[in-house]
C-alpha positions as CSV (number, residue, x, y, z in Angstrom):
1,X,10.6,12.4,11.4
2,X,8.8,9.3,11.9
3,X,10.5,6.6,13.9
4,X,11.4,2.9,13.7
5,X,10.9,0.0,16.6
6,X,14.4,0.3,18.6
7,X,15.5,3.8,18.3
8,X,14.2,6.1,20.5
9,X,10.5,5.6,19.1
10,X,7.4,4.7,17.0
11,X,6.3,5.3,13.7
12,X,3.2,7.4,14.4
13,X,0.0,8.0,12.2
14,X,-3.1,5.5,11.2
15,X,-2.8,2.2,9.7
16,X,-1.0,3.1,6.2
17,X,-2.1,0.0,4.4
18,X,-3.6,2.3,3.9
19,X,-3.2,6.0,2.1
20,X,0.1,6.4,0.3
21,X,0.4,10.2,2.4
22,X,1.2,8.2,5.2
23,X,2.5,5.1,4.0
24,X,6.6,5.1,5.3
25,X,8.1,1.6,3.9
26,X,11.0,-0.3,5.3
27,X,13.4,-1.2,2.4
28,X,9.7,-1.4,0.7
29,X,9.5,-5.2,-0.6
30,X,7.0,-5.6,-3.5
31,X,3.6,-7.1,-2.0
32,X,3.7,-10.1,-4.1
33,X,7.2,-11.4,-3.2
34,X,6.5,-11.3,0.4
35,X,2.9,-13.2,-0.4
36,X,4.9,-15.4,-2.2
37,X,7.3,-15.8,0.3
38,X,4.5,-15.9,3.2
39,X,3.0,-18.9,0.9
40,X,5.5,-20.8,-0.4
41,X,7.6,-21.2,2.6
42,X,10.5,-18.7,1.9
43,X,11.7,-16.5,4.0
44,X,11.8,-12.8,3.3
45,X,15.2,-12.7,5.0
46,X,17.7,-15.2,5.6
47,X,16.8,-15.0,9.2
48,X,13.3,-15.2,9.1
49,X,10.8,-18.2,10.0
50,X,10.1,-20.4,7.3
51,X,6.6,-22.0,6.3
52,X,7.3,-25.0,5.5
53,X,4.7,-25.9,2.3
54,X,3.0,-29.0,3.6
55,X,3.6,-28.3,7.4
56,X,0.6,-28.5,9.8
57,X,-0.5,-25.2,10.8
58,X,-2.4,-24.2,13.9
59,X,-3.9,-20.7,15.9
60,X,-5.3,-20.2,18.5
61,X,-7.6,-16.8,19.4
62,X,-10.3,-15.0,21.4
63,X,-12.2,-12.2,20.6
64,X,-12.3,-9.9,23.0
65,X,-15.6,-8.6,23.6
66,X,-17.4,-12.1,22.9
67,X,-15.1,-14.2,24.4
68,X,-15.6,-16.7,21.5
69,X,-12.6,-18.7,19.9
70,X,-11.3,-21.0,18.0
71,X,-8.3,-23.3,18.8
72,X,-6.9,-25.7,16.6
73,X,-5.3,-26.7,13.1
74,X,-6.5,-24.4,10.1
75,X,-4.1,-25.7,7.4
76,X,-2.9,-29.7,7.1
77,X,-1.7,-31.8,4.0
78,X,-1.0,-28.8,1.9
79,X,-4.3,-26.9,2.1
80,X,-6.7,-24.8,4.2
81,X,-9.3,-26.5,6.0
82,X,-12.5,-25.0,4.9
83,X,-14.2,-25.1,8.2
84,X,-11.7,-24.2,10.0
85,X,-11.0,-21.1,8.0
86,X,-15.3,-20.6,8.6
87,X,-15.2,-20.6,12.1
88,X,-12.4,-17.9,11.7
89,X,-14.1,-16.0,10.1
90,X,-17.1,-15.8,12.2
91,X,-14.5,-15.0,15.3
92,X,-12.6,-12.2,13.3
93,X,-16.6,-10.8,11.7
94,X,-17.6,-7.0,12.3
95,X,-19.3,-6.9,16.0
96,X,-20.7,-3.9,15.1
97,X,-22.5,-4.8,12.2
98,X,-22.9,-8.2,12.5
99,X,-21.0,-9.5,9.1
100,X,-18.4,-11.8,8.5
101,X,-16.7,-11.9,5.1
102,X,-13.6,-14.5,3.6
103,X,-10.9,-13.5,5.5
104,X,-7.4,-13.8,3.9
105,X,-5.9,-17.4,5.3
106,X,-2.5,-15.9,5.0
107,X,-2.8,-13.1,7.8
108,X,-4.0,-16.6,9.9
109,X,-0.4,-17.4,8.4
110,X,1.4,-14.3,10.0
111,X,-0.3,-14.9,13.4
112,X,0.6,-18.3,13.8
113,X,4.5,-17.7,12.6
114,X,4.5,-15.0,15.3
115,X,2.9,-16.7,17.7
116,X,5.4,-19.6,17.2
117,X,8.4,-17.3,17.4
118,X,7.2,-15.6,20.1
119,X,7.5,-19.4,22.0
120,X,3.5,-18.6,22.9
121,X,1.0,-21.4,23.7
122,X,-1.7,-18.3,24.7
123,X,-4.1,-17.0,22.4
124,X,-4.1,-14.1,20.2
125,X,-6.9,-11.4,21.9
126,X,-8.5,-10.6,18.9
127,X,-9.5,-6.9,19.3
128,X,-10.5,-5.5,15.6
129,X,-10.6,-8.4,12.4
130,X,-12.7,-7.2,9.4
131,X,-15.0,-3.9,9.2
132,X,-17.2,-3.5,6.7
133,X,-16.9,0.0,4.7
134,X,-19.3,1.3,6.8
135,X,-17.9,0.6,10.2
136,X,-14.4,1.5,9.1
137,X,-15.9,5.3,7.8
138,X,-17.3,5.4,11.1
139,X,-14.3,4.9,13.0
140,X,-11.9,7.1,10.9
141,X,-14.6,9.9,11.4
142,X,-13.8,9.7,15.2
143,X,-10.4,8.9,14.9
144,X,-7.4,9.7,12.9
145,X,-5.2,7.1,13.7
146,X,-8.1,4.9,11.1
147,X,-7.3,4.5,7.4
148,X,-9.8,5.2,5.0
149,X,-8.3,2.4,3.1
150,X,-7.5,-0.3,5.7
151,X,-6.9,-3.8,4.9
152,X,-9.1,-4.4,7.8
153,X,-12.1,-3.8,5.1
154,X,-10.2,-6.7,3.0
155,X,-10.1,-9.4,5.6
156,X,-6.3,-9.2,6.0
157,X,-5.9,-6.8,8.9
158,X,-6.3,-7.9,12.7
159,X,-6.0,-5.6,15.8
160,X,-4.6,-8.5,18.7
161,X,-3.0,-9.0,22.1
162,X,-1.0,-11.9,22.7
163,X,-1.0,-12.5,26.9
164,X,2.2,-12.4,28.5
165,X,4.0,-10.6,26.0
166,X,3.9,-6.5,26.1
167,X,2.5,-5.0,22.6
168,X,6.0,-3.4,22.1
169,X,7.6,-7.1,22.0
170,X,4.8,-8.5,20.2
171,X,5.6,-5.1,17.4
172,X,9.0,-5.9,17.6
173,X,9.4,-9.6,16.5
174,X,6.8,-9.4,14.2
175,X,8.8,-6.2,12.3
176,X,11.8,-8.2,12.5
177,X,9.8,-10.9,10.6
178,X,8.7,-8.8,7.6
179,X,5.6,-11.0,7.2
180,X,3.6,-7.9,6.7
181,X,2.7,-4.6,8.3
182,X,2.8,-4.0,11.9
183,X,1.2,-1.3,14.0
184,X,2.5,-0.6,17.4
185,X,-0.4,1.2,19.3
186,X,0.6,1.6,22.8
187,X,-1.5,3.6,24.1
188,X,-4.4,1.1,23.8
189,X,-1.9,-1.8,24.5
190,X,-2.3,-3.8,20.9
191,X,-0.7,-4.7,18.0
192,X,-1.9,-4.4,14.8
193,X,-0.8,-7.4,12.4
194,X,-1.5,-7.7,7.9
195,X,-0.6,-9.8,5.2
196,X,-0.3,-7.0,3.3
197,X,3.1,-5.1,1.8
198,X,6.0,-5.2,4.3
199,X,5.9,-2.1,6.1
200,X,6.1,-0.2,10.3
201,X,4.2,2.3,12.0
């Protein structure tokens, strides 16, 4: 039986945003209400960090095989700031392939709540943002652990680091948040983070 973050283990298997076969939810919350919630400011639980509508909101990241980045404000007076959310997406593009598509403002959302929580002025280490079809095919061919149906193809998947804080805190907080999904690979020492439905592995 698969395994939660805090007793005894991990929830094993490939990025379930991913097939239903493998898909284990966490008192499952329906995708829109945590969007909503993600969006509007309200927290999925009472606990949880708020977004406050027309707060300023800022991230800060690195890929890791380019070294480029982007630091800075993404969202002021109640909207996205179009070049802002450009540059991100030319951080978070497919390496391999060399394409950068829209990517979904509200995983920049989850980062930056978690980052904040997380009491982190480092970057994220962005290791995987979006694949194209093609790229994702190819790794799931090699690898099991990849979804055939990752959100990573949709622009609201991110494979990250943050420095100075292990991948099993980072996995920890962030599941704690319900924000999203969250991956715990610690074998390879990252986290994966989505805006998607509220869910562990």
């Amino acid at each position: 039986m698969r395994k939660p973050f805090g007793h005894g283990g991990l929830w094993s298997g490939a990025c379930p945003c991913c097939g239903p076969e493998s898909l284990v939810p966490v008192e499952a919350v329906p995708r829109r209400g945590v969007l909503a919630a993600v969006l509007a400011g309200v927290g999925v639980v009472a606990s949880g960090p708020v977004l406050a509508q027309g707060a300023t909101r800022s991230l800060r990241v690195r890929r890791q095989v380019t070294l480029e980045s982007f630091s800075g404000v993404y969202f002021r007076d109640g909207r996205y700031d179009r070049d802002a959310l450009r540059r991100l997406d030319y951080v978070f593009r497919d390496l391999s392939r060399a394409e950068t598509t829209p990517m979904d403002p509200r995983l920049f959302d989850v980062m930056s709540t978690v980052a904040r929580q997380m009491d982190s002025d480092e970057p994220f280490e962005v290791v995987s943002g979006y694949r194209t079809p093609e790229t994702n095919a190819g790794n799931a061919s090699r690898s099991r652990r990849v979804s055939r149906v990752s959100l990573h193809m949709s622009g609201m998947a991110a494979d990250c680091r943050l420095p100075g804080r292990s991948a099993v805190q980072l996995a920890r907080l962030a599941s704690e948040m319900r924000l999203g999904g969250v991956g715990l690979y610690s074998r390879d020492g990252f986290v994966h983070l989505d805006c998607g439905p509220v869910r562990r592995w």
